[in-house]
Legacy VTK file of the C-alpha trace (Angstrom):
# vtk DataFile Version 3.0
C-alpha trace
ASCII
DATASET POLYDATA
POINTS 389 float
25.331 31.453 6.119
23.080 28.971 4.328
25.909 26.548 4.084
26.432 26.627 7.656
22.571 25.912 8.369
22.347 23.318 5.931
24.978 21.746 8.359
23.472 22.315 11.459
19.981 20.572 9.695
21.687 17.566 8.556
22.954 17.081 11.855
20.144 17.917 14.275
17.853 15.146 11.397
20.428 12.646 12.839
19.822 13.551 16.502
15.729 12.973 15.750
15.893 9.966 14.187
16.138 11.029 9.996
18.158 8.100 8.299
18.152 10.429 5.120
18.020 13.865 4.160
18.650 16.108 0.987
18.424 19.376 -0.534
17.483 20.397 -3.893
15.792 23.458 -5.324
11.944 24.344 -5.570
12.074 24.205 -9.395
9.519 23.124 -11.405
9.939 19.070 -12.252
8.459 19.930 -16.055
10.082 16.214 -16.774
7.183 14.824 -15.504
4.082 16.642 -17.018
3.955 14.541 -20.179
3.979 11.267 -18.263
1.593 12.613 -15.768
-0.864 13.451 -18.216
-0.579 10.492 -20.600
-0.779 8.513 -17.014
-4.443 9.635 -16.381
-5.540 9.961 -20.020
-4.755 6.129 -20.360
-6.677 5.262 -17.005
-3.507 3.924 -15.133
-3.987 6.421 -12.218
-6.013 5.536 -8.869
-7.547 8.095 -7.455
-5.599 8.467 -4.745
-3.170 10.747 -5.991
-3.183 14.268 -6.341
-6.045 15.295 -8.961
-4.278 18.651 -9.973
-1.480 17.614 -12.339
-0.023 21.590 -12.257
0.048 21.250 -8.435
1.919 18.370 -8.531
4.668 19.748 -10.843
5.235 23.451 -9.965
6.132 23.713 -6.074
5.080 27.910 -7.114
1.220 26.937 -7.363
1.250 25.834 -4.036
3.925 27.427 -2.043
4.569 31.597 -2.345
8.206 31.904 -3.782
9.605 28.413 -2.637
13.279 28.743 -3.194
13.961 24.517 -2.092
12.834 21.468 -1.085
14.250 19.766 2.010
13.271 15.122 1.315
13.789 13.218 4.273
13.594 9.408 4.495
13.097 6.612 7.087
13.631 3.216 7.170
11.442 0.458 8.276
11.673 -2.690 9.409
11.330 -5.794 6.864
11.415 -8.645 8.947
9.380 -9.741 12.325
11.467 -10.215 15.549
8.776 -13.314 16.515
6.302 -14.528 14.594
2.244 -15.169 15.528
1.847 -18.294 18.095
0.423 -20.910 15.668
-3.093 -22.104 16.158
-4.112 -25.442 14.658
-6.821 -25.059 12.094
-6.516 -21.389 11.736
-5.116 -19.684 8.600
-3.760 -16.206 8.993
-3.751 -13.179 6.465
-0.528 -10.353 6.225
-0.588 -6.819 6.113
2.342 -5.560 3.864
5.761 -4.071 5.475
5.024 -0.392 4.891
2.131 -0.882 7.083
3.641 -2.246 9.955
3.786 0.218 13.318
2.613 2.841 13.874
1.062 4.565 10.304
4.238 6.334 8.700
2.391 9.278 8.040
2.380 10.454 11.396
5.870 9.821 12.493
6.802 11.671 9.383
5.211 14.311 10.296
6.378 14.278 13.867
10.150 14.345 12.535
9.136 16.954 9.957
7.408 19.349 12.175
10.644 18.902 14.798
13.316 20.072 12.111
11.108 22.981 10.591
11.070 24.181 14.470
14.600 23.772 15.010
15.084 25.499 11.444
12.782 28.370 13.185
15.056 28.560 16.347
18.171 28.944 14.354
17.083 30.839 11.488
18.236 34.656 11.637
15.500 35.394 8.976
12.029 34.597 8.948
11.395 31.606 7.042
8.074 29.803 5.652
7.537 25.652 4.651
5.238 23.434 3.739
6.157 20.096 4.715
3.786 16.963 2.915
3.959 13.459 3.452
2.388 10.574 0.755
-0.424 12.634 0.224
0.340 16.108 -0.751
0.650 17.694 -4.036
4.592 16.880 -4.964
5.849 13.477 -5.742
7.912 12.262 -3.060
10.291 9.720 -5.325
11.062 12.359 -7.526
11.937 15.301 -4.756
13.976 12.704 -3.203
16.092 11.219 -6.986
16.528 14.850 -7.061
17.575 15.941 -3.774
20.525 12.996 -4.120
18.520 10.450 -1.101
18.333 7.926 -3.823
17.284 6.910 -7.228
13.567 5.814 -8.996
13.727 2.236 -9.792
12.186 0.497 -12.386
9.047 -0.312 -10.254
8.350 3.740 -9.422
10.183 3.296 -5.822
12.754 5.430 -4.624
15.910 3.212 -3.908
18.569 4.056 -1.755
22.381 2.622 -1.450
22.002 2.121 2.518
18.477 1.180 2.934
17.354 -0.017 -0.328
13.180 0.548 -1.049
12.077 0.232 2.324
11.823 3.520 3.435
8.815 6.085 4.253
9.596 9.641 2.242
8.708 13.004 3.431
9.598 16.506 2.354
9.078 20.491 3.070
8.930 23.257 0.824
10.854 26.442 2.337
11.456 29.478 0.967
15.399 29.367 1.876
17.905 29.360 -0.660
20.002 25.490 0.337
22.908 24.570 -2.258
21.096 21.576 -3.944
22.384 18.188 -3.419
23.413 15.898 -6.401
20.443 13.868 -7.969
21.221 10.298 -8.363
20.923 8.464 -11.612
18.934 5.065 -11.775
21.339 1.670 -10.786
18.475 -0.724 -11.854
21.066 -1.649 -15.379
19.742 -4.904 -17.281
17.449 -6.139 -14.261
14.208 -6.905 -14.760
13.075 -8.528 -11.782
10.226 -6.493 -10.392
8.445 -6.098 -14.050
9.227 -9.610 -14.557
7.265 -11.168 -11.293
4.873 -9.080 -10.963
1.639 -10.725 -10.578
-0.420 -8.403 -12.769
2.020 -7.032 -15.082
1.416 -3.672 -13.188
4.635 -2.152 -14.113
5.238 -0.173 -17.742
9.231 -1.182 -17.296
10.203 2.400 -16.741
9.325 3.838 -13.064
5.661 4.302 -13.680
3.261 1.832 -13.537
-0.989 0.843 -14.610
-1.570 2.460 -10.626
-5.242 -0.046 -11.193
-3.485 -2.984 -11.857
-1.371 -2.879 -8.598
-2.259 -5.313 -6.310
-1.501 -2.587 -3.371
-4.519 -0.556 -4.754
-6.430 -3.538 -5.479
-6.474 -4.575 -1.952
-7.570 -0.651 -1.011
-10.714 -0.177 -3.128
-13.928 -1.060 -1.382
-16.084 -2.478 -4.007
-15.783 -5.854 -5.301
-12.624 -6.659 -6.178
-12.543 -7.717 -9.974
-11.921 -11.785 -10.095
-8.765 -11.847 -12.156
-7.139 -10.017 -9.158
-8.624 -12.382 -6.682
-6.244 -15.276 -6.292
-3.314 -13.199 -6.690
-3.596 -11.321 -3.482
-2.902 -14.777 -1.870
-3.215 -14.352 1.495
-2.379 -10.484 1.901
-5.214 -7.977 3.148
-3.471 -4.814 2.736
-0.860 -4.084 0.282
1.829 -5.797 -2.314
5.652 -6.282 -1.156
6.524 -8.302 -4.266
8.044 -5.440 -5.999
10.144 -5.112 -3.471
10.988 -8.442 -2.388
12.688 -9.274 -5.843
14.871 -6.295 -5.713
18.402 -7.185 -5.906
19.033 -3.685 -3.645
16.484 -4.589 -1.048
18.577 -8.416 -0.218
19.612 -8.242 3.468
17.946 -4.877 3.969
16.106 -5.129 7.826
16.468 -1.878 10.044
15.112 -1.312 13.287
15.931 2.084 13.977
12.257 3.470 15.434
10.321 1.999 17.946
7.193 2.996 16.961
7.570 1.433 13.488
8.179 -2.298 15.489
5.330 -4.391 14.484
2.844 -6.450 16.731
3.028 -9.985 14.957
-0.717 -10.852 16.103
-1.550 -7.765 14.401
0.108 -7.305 10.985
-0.604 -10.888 10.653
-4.054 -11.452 12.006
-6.168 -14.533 11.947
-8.403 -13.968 9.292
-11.913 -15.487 10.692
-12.477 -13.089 13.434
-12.192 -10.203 10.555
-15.273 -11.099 9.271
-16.914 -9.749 12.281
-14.865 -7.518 14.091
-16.496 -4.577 15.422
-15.560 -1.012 14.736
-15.172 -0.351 17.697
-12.359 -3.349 17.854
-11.478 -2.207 14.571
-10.044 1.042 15.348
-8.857 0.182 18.678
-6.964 -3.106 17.088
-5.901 -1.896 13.777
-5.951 1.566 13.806
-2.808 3.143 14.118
-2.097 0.861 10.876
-1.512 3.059 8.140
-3.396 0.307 6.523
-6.341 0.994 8.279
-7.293 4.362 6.649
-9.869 2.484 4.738
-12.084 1.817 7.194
-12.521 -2.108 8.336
-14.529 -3.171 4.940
-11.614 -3.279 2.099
-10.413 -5.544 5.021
-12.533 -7.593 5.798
-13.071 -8.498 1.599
-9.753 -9.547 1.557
-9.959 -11.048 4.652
-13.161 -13.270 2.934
-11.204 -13.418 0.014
-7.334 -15.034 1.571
-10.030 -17.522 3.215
-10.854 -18.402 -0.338
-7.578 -18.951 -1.842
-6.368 -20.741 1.577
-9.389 -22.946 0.881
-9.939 -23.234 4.723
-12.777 -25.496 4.992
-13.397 -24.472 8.553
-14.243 -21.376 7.233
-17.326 -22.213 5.766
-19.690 -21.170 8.174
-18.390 -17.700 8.869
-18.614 -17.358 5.169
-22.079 -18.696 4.902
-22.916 -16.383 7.625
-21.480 -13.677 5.340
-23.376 -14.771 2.502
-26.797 -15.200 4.809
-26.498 -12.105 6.963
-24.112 -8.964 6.224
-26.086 -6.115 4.993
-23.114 -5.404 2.711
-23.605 -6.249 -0.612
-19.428 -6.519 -1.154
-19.005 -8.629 1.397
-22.121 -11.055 0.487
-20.413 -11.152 -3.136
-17.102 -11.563 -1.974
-18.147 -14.614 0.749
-19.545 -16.204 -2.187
-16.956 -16.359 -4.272
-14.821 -18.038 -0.994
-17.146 -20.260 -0.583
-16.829 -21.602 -4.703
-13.225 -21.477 -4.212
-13.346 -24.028 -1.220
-16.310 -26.349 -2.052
-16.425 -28.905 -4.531
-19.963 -29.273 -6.305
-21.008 -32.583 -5.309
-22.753 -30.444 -1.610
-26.525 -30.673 -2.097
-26.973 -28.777 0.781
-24.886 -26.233 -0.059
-25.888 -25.988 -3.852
-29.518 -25.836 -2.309
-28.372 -22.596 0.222
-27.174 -20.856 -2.796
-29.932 -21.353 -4.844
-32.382 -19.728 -1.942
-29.639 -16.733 -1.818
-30.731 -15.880 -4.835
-33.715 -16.185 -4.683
-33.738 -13.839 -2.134
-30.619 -11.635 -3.257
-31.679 -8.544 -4.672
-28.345 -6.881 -5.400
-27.453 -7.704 -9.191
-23.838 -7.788 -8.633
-24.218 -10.205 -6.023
-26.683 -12.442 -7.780
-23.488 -12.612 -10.746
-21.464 -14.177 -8.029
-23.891 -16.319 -6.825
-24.684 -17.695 -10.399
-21.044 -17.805 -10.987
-20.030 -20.367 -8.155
-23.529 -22.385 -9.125
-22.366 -22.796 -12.497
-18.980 -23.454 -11.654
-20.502 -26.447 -9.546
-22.489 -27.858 -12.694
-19.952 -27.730 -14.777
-17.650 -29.924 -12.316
-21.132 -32.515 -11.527
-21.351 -32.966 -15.284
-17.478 -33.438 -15.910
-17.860 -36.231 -12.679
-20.493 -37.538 -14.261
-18.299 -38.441 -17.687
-15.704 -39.549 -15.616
-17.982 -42.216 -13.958
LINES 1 390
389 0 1 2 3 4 5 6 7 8 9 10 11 12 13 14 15 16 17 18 19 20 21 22 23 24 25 26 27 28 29 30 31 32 33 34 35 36 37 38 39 40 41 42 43 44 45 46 47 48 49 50 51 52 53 54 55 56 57 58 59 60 61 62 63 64 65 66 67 68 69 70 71 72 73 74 75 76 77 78 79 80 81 82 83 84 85 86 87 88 89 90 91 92 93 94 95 96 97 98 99 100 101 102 103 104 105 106 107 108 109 110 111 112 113 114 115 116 117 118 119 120 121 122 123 124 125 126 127 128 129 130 131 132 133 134 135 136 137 138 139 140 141 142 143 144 145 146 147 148 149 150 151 152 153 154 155 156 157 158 159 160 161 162 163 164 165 166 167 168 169 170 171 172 173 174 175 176 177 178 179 180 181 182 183 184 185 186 187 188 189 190 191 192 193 194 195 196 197 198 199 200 201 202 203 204 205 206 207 208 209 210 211 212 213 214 215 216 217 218 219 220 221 222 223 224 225 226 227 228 229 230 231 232 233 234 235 236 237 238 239 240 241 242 243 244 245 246 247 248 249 250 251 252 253 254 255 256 257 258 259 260 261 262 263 264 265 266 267 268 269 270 271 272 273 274 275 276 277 278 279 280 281 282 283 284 285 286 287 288 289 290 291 292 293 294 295 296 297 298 299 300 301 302 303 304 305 306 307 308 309 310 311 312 313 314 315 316 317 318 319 320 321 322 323 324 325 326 327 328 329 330 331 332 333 334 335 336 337 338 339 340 341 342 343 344 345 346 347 348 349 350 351 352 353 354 355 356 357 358 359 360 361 362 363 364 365 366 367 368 369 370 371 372 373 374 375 376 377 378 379 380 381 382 383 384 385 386 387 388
């Protein structure tokens, strides 16, 4: 009986658009309690995930008698069928892959809450779930090494044969009895690729990583982001494909399978001046459906002060000065002044002048540090000029 539905799910998942799916059982995953927990004794986790360790292990503290665990996976596209029309003088900041189209979480759920229906239909018992996407309790990579829909690679992604990393992972607790699938071992051999380029030596070289170190985090907190992070993030607002990008499984990988996941070029690679004033209003109607949106427009618009930095767009100057001048925001004052250091040499006595009545003025402490830091910066280069000469 349950062999014959487990048939009739893995086909119907085909007919709604599931590139992956796999069984295993609801048992506890007790492997991972001691990493967990050394994880957030050492600092390494975010914030982001789960906060109940327990939860996140034992599918029974969340679930009344779960007897498996159904992982489904989608993949999404890697590369842009056009790219942004090209405007002279204007520089242009990325969001990362897994945020293109429309946010993953809800076409996820969409194809999760269409199979546990059909499942419903069909079923000649009455049967429970609990489906979860990204952010419930369980941890999607390991439901889905387990469940046989790929394996955890050395950078703490699941990997698959057919689609390699770029896939979006979903899953449903359900208190019928499926034969498991077989779990998949990790292929990653010898290779060291993603520990080896990451920027910030993020990964621990065994599937976990320092979560704070992560440029993909970085570029989601809204405070100031700390400077050694700064010039790493390049040009990107939202999110770190690097990881990825070196994988050996992930060469040649582009699927376009889902409509709704086809990105807008003008949109997952904006042109970063408007940012720095963009209403909400535009915010939410531009960028919303963005999984990389769920921030709000402010983590954006830092990184969006901050890719202006490290682009050293000179045009740029006097939307960061108004930054600097006029945002009530003390991240994004902070932030515009650090641009501004990154793009102007110190020989501007106008400009060393502005900064010196900004703080004056500036009453935030952590924004008077960056203003100090760029006027510093500038002495230090006047006096070196001046031994030159």
């Amino acid at each position: 009986m349950y062999a014959e539905l487990k048939q009739q799910i893995i086909k119907k998942s085909q007919e709604i658009g599931i590139d992956k799916i796999g069984f295993t059982t609801a048992a506890p995953f007790k492997h991972l309690e001691a990493s967990l927990t050394e994880q957030k004794e050492q600092g390494h986790t975010t914030g982001f995930e789960h906060p109940n360790i327990q939860e996140r292990i034992y599918p029974d503290k969340i679930f009344d008698q779960p007897r498996s665990i159904i992982s489904i996976a989608l993949a999404y596209p890697t590369k842009l069928a056009s790219q942004p029309k090209r405007i002279k003088g204007e520089k242009r900041g990325s969001f990362a892959r897994v945020s293109w189209g429309t946010d993953y979480h809800d076409i996820l759920r969409e194809r999760l809450d269409t199979l546990k229906n059909f499942i419903t239909d069909i079923s000649q018992q009455e049967v429970d779930f609990k489906p979860m996407v990204d952010t419930g309790e369980l941890i999607d990579v390991a439901v889905a090494q387990r469940a046989g829909v790929g394996f955890i690679g050395k950078n703490g992604l699941l990997i698959t044969e057919e689609f390699g990393s770029y896939v979006y992972l979903g899953e449903m607790i359900t208190n019928i009895p499926f034969e498991p699938d077989q779990p998949i071992e990790n292929k990653c051999g010898s290779c060291t690729r993603c520990i080896d380029l990451c920027p910030t030596q993020a990964l621990l070289g065994d599937g976990r990583m320092n979560g704070k170190k992560c440029l993909s985090y970085q570029t989601q907190t809204k405070e100031l982001m700390p400077k050694e992070y700064r010039k790493k993030i390049r040009t990107i607002i939202y999110g770190c494909d690097i990881c990825q990008e070196v994988c050996p499984f992930n060469k040649g990988k582009d699927f376009h399978f889902h409509p709704e996941m086809e990105p807008d070029p003008e949109i997952v690679k904006p042109l970063l001046k408007p940012l720095l004033t963009i209403s909400n209003k535009e915010f939410k109607q531009t960028y919303g459906h963005l999984s990389g949106s769920w921030r709000g427009k402010k983590p954006i618009q830092r990184n969006a002060i901050l890719a202006l930095g490290n682009s050293r767009d000179k045009s740029a100057i006097p939307n960061l000065l108004k930054c600097l001048a006029e945002d009530v925001r003390p991240v994004i004052r902070g932030s515009a002044a650090w641009a501004i250091g990154e793009i102007v040499n110190g020989n501007n006595e106008e400009l060393i002048l502005f900064f010196k009545k900004q703080l004056a003025q500036e009453k935030e402490e952590e924004v008077r540090l960056e203003i100090q830091a760029v006027l510093q910066n500038w002495q230090k280069e006047r006096e070196k000029n001046d031994e030159i000469e």
